[in-house]
N, C-alpha and C positions, 0 to 999 in steps of 0.2 A: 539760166532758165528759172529757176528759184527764188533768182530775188524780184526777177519779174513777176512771177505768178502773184508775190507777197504785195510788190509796189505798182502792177503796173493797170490795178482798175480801181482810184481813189474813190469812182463813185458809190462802189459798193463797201469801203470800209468808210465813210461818208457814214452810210446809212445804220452800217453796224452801230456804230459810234450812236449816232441820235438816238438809235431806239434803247440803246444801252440808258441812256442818261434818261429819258421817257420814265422809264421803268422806276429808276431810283432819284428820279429829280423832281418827285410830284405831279409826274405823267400816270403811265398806267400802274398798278400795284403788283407786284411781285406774289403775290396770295392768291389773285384772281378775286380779290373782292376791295370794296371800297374800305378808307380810312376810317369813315365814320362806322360804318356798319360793323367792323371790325371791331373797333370798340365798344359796339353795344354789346356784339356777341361776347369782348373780353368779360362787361360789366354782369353780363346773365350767370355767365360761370359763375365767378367769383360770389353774388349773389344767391346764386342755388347752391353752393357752399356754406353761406351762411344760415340760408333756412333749413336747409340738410342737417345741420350741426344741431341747433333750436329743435326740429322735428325731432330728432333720437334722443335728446335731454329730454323730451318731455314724453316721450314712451317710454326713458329708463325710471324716471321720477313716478310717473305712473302703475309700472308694473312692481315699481321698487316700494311703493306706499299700501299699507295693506289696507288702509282707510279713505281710498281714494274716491272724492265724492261723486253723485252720476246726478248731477239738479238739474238737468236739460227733462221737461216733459217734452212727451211728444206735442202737445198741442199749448201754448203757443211757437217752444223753443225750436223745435227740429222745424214745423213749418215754415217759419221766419227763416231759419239759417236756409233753407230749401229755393223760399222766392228771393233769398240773395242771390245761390248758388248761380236760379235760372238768371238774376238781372246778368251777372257776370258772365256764364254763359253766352247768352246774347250778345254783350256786348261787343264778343269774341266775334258773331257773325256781324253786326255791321262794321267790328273793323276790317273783316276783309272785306267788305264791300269799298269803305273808303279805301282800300288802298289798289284794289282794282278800277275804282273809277279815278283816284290820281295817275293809272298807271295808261287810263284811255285819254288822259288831258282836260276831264271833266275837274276842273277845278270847283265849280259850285257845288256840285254833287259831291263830293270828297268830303269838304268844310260840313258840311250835313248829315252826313255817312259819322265822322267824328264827333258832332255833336252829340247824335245818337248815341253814341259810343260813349261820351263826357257824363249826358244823362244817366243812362246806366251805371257808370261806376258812382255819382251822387246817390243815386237812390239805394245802393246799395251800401253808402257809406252813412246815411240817412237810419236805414235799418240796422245795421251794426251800432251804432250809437244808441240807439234806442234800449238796443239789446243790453250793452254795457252800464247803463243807465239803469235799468231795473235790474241787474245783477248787483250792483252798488246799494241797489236802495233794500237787498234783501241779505246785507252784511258781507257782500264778497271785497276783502282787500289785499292788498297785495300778499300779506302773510297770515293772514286770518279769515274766515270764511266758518256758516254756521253748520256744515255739513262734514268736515273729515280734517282730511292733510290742509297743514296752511302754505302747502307750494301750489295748491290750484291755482289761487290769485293769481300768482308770480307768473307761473308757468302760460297762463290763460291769455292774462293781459299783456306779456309780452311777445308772445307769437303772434298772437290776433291785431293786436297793437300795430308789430311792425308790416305783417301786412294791410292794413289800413292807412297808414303812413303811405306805403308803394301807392294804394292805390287812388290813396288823395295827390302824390307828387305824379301820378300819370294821368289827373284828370286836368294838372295844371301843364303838365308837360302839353298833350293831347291839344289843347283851346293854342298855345302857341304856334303850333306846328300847322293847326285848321288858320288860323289869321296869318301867318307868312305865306302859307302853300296859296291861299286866297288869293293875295296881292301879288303872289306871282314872284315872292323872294326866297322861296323853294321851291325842289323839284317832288316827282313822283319819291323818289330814293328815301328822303327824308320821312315822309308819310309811312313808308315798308316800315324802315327802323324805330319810328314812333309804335309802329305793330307788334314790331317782336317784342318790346317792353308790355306792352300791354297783352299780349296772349303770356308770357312769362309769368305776368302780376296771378291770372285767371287760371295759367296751370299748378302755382302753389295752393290756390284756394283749393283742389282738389285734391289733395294734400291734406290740408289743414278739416276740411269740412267733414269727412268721413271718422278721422283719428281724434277729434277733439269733443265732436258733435253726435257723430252716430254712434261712437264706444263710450259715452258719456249720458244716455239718457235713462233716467230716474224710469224703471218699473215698475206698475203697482201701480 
């Protein structure tokens, strides 16, 4: 009776078998989430490890320096870092738009939704340059600066820096993602994961814009 039970219905260890190999043969994933997706999420980690580390160096370097300079006036510095904050922001809301209307098969509307999205992180990488610009043209350098510690520079330029990096490689990521999903050589899926990058880029900015900008401005 045993060895029947084991041998005697092929069609359902058949099936066991398939869904076995499904699972780990490039069918469904064992996680419950996609391959790609999975790696964005591994890349956000790893990521927010690195600006986590950068954030704490530069509030130990800060509270560590007794001459730590505060050159942000409120008006033009804080304002400008402010209608950044909102382009980013926003930008936040039309990329959920684009990846709710990739997710209804509105391909046009998506590509568009993204663009918006594209816009916004230009203009706000438009604005931060600007920013960097007159900070340069008023003696701020990497180890020297006319106002205190000479790690502001350091410290300044390289946080700020590599988030402007992000969010110039997600204005280029982004345009790719709107011209494939277009043409119809990606799915909704892809548009999601272009998201989580890009709300990722926009949740260290609030981070970064508070502790560098709003504890740093010049009173008086």
């Amino acid at each position: 009776m045993g060895s029947q039970e084991l041998t005697g219905n092929p069609g359902h260890h058949a099936e066991a078998v398939a869904a076995q190999e499904s699972v780990w043969s490039g069918g469904g994933s064992p996680y419950a989430i996609g391959s790609k997706k999975l790696g964005m999420w591994l890349f956000i980690v790893s990521d927010a490890i690195t600006f986590s580390a950068l954030l704490m160096a530069y509030s130990y370097v800060r509270v560590a320096s007794a001459d730590w300079p505060t050159p942000f006036h409120f008006y033009p510095s804080i304002i400008k870092a402010t209608v950044m904050t909102f382009f980013l922001l926003s930008s936040s809301v039309t990329m959920v738009m684009a990846v709710r209307a990739a997710k209804l098969g509105e391909r046009s509307s998506a590509a568009r939704w993204i663009g918006a999205t594209m816009f916004c992180g230009l203009a706000f990488i438009a604005l931060h340059a600007l920013e960097w610009r007159e900070l340069i043209h008023e003696g701020v350098r990497l180890f020297q600066n006319p106002w205190g510690s000479p790690l502001f520079g350091a410290s300044f330029f390289t946080l700020t820096g590599l988030h402007m990096t992000h969010v110039a490689v997600g204005v280029i990521y982004l345009g790719t993602i709107a011209t494939l999903f277009r043409t119809g050589r990606l799915d909704s899926e892809d548009v999601e994961i272009s998201g989580l990058y890009w709300h990722f880029v926009d949740l260290v900015w609030m981070f970064i814009f508070p502790l560098v900008y709003l504890l740093s401005v010049k009173m008086g």
